[in-house]
C-alpha positions as CSV (number, residue, x, y, z in Angstrom):
1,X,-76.9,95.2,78.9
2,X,-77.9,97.5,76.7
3,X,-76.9,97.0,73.3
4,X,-74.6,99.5,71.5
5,X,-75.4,102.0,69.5
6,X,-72.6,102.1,67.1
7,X,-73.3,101.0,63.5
8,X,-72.2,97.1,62.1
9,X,-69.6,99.0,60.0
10,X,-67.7,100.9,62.6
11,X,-64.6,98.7,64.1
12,X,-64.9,99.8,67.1
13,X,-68.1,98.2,67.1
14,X,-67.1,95.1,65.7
15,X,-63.5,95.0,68.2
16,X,-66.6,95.1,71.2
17,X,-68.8,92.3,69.5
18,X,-65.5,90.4,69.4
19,X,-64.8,91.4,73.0
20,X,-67.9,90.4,74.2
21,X,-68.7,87.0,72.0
22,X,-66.0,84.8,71.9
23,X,-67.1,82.3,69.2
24,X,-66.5,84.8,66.2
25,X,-63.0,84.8,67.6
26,X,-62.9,81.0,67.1
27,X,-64.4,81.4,63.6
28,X,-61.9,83.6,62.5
29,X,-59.0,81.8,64.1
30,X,-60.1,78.4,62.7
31,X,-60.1,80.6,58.9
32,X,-56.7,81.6,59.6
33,X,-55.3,78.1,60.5
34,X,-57.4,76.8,57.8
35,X,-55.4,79.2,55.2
36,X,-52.1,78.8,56.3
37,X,-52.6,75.2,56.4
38,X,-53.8,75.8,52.4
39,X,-50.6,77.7,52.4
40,X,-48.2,74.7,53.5
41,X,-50.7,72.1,51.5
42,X,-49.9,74.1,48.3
43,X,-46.4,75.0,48.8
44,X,-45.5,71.0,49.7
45,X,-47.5,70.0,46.5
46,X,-44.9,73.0,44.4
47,X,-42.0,71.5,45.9
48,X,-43.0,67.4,44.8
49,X,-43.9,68.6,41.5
50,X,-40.4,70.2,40.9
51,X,-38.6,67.4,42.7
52,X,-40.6,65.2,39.7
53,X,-39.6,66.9,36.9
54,X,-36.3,67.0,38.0
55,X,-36.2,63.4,38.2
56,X,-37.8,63.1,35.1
57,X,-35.5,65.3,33.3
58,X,-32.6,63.5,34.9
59,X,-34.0,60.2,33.7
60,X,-34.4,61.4,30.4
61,X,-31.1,62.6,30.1
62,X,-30.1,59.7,31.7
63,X,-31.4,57.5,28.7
64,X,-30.3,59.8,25.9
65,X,-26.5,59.7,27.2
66,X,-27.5,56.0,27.3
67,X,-28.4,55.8,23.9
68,X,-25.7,57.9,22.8
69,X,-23.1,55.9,24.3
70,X,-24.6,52.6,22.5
71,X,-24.3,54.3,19.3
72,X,-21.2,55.5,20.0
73,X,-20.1,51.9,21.3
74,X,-21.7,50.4,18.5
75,X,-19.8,53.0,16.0
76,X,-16.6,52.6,17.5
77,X,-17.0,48.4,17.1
78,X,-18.0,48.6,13.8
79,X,-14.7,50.7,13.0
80,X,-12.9,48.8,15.2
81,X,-13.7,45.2,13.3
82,X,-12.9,47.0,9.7
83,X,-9.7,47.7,11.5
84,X,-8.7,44.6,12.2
85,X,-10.2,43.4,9.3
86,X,-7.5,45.6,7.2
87,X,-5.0,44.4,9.9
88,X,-5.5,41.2,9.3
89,X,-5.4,41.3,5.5
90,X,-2.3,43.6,5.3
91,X,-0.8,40.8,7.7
92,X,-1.6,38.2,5.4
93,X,-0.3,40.1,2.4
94,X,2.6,40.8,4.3
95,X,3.5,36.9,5.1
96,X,2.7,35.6,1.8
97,X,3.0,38.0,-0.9
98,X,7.3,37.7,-0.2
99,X,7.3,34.3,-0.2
100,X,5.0,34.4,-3.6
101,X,7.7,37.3,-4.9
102,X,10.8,35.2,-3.6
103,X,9.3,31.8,-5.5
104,X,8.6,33.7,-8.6
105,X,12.1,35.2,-8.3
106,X,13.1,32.1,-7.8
107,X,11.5,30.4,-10.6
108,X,12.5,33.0,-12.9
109,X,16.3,33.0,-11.7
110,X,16.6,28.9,-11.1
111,X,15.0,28.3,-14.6
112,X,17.9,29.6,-16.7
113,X,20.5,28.7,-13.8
114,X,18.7,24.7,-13.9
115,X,19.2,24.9,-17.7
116,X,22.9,25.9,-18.1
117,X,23.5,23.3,-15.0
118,X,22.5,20.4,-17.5
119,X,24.5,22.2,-20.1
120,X,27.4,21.8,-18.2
121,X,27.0,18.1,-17.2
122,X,26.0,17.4,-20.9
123,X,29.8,19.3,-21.7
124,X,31.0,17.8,-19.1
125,X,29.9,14.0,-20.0
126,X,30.3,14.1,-23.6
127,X,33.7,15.5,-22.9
128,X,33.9,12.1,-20.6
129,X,33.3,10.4,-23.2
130,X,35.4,11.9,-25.7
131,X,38.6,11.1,-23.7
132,X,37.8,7.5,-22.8
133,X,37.3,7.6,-27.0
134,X,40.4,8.8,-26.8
135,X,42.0,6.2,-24.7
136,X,40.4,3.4,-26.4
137,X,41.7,4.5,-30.2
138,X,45.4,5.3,-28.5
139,X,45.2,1.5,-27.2
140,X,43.7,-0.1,-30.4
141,X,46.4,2.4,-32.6
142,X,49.0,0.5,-30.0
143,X,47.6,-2.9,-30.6
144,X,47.3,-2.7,-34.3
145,X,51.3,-1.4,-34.4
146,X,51.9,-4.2,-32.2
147,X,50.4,-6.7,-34.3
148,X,52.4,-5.3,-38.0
149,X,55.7,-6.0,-36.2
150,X,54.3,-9.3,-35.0
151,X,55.7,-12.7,-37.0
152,X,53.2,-14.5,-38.8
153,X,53.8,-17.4,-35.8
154,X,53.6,-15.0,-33.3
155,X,50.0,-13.7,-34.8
156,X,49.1,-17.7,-35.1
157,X,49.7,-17.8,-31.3
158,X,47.9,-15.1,-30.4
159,X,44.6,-15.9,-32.6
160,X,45.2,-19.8,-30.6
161,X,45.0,-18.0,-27.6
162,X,42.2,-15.7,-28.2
163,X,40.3,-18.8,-29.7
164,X,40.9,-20.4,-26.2
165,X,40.1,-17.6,-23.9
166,X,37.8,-15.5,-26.5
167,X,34.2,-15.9,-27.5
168,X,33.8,-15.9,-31.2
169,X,30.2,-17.1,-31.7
170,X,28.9,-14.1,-30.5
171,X,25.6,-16.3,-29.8
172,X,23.5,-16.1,-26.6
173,X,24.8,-19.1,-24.4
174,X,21.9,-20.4,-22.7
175,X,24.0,-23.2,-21.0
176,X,26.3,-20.8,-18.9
177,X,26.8,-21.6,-15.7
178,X,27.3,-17.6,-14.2
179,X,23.7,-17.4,-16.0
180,X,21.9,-20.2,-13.9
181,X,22.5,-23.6,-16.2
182,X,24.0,-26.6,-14.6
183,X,24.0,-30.2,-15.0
184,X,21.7,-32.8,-14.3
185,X,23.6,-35.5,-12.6
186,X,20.5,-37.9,-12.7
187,X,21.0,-38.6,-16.7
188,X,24.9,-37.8,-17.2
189,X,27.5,-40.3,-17.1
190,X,30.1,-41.0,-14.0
191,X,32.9,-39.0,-13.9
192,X,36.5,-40.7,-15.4
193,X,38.9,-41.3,-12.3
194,X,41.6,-43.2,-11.9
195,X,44.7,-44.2,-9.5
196,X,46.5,-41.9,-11.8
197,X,44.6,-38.9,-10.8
198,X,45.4,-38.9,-7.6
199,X,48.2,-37.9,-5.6
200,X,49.5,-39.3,-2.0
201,X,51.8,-38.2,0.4
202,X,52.1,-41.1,3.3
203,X,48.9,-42.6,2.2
204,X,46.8,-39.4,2.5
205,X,45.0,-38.4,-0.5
206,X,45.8,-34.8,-1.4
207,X,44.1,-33.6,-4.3
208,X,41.9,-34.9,-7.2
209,X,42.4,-33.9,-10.5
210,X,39.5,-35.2,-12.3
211,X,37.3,-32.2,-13.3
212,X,33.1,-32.0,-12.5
213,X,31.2,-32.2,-15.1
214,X,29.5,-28.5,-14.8
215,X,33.5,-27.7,-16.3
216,X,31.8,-27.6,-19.6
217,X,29.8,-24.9,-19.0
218,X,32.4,-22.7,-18.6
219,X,34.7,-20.2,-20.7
220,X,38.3,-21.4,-19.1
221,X,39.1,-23.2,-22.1
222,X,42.7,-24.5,-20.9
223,X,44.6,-27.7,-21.1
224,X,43.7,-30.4,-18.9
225,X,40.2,-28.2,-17.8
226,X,37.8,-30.3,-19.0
227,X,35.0,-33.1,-17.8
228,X,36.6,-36.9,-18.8
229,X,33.9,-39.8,-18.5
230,X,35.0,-43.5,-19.1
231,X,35.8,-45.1,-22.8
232,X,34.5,-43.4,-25.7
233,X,30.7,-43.7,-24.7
234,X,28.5,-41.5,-22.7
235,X,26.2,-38.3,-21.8
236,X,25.8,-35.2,-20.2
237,X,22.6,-33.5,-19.5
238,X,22.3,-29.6,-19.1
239,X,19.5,-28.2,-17.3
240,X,19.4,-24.9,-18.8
241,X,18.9,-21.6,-17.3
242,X,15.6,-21.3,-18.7
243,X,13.0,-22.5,-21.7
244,X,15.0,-22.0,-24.5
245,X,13.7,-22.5,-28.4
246,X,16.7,-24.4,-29.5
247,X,18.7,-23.1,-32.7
248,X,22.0,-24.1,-32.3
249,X,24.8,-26.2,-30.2
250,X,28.2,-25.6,-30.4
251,X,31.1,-28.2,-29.2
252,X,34.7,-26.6,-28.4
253,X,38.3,-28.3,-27.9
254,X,41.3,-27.4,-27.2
255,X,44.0,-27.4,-30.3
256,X,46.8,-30.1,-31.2
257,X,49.4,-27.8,-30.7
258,X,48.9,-27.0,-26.8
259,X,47.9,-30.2,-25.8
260,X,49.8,-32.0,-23.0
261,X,49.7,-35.5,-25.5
262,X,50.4,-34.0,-28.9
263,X,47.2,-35.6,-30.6
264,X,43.5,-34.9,-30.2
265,X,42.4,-38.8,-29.6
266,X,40.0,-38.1,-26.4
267,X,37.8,-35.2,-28.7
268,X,34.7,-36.6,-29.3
269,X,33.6,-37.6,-32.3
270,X,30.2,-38.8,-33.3
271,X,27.3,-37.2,-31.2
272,X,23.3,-37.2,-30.6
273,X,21.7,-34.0,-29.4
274,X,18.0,-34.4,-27.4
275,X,15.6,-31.6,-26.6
276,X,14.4,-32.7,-23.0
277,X,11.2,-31.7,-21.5
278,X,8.0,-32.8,-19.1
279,X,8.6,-35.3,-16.0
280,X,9.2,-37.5,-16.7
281,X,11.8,-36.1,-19.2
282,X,10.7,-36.9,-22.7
283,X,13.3,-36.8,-25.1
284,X,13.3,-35.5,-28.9
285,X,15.5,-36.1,-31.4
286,X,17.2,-32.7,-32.6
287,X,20.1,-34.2,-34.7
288,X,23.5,-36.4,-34.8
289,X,26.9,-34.5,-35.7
290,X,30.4,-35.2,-35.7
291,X,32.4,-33.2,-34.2
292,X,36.2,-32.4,-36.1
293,X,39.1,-31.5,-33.7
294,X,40.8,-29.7,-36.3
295,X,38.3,-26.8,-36.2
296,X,38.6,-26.2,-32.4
297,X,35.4,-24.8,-32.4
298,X,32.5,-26.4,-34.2
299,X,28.8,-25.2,-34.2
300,X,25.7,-27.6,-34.9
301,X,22.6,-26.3,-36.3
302,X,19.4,-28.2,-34.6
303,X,16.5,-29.8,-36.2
304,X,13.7,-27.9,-33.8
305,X,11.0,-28.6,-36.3
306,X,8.4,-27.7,-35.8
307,X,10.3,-25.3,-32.8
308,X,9.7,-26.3,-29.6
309,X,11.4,-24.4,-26.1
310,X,13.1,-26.7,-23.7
311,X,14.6,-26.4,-20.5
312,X,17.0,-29.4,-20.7
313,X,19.4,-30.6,-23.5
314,X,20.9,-33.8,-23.6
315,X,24.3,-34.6,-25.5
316,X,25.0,-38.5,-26.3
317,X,28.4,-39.1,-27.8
318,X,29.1,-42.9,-29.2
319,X,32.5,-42.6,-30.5
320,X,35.6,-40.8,-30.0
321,X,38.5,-40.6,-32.1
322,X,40.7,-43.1,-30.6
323,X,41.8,-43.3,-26.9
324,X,39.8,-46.3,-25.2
325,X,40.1,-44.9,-21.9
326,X,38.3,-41.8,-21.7
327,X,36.9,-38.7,-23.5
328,X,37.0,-35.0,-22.6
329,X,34.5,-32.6,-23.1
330,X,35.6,-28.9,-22.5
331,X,33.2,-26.5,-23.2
332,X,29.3,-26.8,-24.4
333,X,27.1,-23.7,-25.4
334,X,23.4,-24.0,-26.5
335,X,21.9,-21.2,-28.7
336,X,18.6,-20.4,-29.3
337,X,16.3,-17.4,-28.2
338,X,13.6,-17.6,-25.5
339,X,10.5,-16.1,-28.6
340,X,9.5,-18.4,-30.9
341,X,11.7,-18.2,-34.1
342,X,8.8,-16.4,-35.8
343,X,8.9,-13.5,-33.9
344,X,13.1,-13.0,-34.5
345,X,14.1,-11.1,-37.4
346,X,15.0,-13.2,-40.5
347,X,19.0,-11.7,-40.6
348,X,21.2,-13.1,-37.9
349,X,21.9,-10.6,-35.6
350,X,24.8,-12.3,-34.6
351,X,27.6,-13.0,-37.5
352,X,29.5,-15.6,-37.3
353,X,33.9,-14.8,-37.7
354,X,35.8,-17.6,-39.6
């Protein structure tokens, strides 16, 4: 077939070739699938690189809200702890600073109230005191007026009887028995008793008169309250209430004038006096006395030279002044001080009355 003879330019010409050969038709159709395919490649590839940046973006705003909320959190604790920190501080002011203002309150009111309190027990004691004065003068006003319109025998009387119930040595009495003294039985003579002594009713004994000896060391001073033991010789030992340095013994009677008989015959009347001490009991010589009815009450001074303390005092009488049967002892006191005599002021403390 004769080729053409239209020039390579003309399209008609190149529509035949086309017509005729069907590879260029392949070539050109392969082109166009091969663009649009660049096409789709390219506008896949816009769409991934948006999506990414998105994400990115999202992820970075993701973190900076993140961040922002941490600082905010950690803001917002920070003001929250001073918070509480003032909270708790004005709570604690607020609990302790009114008890603090109510004690100091306190202390300041109580102070002067504490101190006119004791001003008014001190008024109100001494004034106490000042009425019980009272009462004591008003009675000693109505004893002394009582005593001017007394008799002379009727003030006699009353001096006997305060001689008997009274203490006038107004000397510590070691030999007491309300202060813990009592009698060793072991080296003091029997008790006096006799058929005399005792009374019966249908052969039944009733009652003993005859006194113990621990009588003696005790203030009842009263007719017929005394310790008898058998003729005119015998001994009493006192354990005394505790280790005495002996100054002193004093021997007291009842008078002639209340006594049951009329005379004083069954006083004693010569006596030894031992200081006893150690176990065995050793005894030592603290002088010999006689005792004179007449003065009721007669005091001794020992010879504890040099002074020695003992717990125990023996008192030996050999004589009495003339009954054969017995002799009574009523009361026996023992003076001394517990110091040695060195360490005791050199004025009696203690004056003696007449």
């Amino acid at each position: 077939m004769p080729r053409s003879s239209r020039s390579p330019g003309d399209p008609g010409a190149l529509l035949e070739d086309v017509a005729h050969n069907p590879r260029p038709r392949r070539i050109a159709q392969r082109g166009r699938n091969t663009s649009r395919m660049a096409e789709d490649t390219s506008s896949n590839m816009t769409w991934f690189t948006c999506f990414a940046c998105s994400l990115k973006t999202q992820a970075q705003q993701f973190l900076f809200n993140t961040r922002r909320c941490k600082l905010l959190c950690q803001k917002l604790m920070e003001k929250t702890g001073i918070l509480l920190l003032c909270a708790f501080g004005f709570w604690m002011v607020s609990i302790h600073l009114p008890s603090k203002m109510k004690a100091w309150q306190d202390d300041s009111i109580n102070g002067p109230l504490q101190s006119l309190r004791l001003y008014q027990e001190k008024v109100r004691h001494h004034s106490g005191e000042i009425q019980d004065l009272r009462g004591s003068m008003n009675l000693l006003i109505a004893k002394l007026q009582e005593m001017e319109a007394m008799s002379d025998e009727q003030k006699m009387a009353q001096k006997i009887m305060k001689m008997i119930h009274g203490d006038y040595i107004e000397k510590p009495d070691f030999a007491l028995k309300s202060t813990g003294a009592s009698i060793d039985f072991e080296h003091t003579s029997a008790t006096y008793n006799q058929e005399k002594a005792h009374s019966y009713w249908n052969w039944i004994q009733l009652w003993n008169y005859a006194q113990p000896p621990d009588v003696i060391l005790e203030p009842n001073v009263t007719p017929g309250n005394c310790w008898a033991f058998e003729g005119d010789r015998g001994q009493v030992t006192i354990q005394l209430a505790q280790k005495v340095y002996l100054s002193n013994l004093t021997l007291q009677h009842i008078p002639k004038t209340i006594s049951l008989s009329g005379s004083l015959d069954t006083a004693p009347k010569d006596l030894v006096i031992y200081g006893m001490e150690g176990s065995p009991k050793e005894e030592v010589f603290l002088g010999a006395f006689q005792f004179q009815p007449e003065n009721i009450i007669q005091m001794f001074p020992l010879q504890n030279q040099p002074a020695l303390a003992f717990s125990a005092v023996k008192v030996k009488i050999s004589s009495n002044w003339g009954n054969s049967a017995f002799t009574c002892l009523y009361r026996v006191r023992v003076h001394g001080s517990v110091a040695p005599p060195r360490e005791q002021p050199h004025q009696n403390p203690y004056p003696e009355r007449d």
